[in-house]
N, C-alpha and C positions, 0 to 999 in steps of 0.2 A: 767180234771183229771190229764195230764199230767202238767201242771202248778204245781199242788199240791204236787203231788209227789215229782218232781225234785225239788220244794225251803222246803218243809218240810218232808215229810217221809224218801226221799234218802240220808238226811244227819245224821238225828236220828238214823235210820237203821245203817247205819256207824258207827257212834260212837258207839252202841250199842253193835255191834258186835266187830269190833277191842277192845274195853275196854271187852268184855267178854274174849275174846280171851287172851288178856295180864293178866287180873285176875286169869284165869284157870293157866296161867302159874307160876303164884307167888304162887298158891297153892298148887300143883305139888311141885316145886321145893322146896317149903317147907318143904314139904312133905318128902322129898327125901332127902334134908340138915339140915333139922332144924330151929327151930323157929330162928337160930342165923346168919343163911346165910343172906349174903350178899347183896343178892335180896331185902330184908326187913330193911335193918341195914341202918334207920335215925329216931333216937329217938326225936329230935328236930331241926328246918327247916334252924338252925345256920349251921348244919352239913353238909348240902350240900356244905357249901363254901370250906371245907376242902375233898371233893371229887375229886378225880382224873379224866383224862378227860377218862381213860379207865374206869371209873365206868361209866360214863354217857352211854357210847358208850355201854358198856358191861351189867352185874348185874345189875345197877341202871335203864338200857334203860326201863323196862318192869316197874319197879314204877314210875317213870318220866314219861311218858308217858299214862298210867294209871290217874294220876292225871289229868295230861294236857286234856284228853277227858273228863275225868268229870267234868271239870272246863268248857269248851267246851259247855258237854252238859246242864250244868245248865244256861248259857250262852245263849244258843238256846232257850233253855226250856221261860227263861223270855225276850226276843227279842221284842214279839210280846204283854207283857201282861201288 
């Protein structure tokens, strides 16, 4: 059982959670600034190249990141299948 856990549930669980964690926070902040806040502002994936590295670091951290674990977890998801 401990085999199991540590190569497949304790890293699902992670992702799971941190990308819950970052999602709740884009919705919030949405919430809070609007559909046009900055948190959300990349209409198409060219747009990133014209981001600043304080966007990355800053507003952008929580949707970059965000993606990155769910790219992650589909990743995980097909590993084994």
């Amino acid at each position: 059982m401990g085999r199991l856990l540590k190569e497949y549930l304790n890293p699902v669980r992670f992702i799971l959670a941190e990308n819950y964690y970052r999602i709740n926070k884009i919705v919030n902040e949405t919430k809070k600034n609007g559909n046009n806040y900055a948190i959300l502002v990349v209409d198409e994936k060219v747009e990133q190249l014209n981001k600043t590295t304080e966007w990355f670091v800053g507003d952008g951290c929580y949707l970059m990141t965000s993606c990155y674990l769910l790219s992650c977890l589909f990743a995980y998801h097909g590993k084994d299948s």
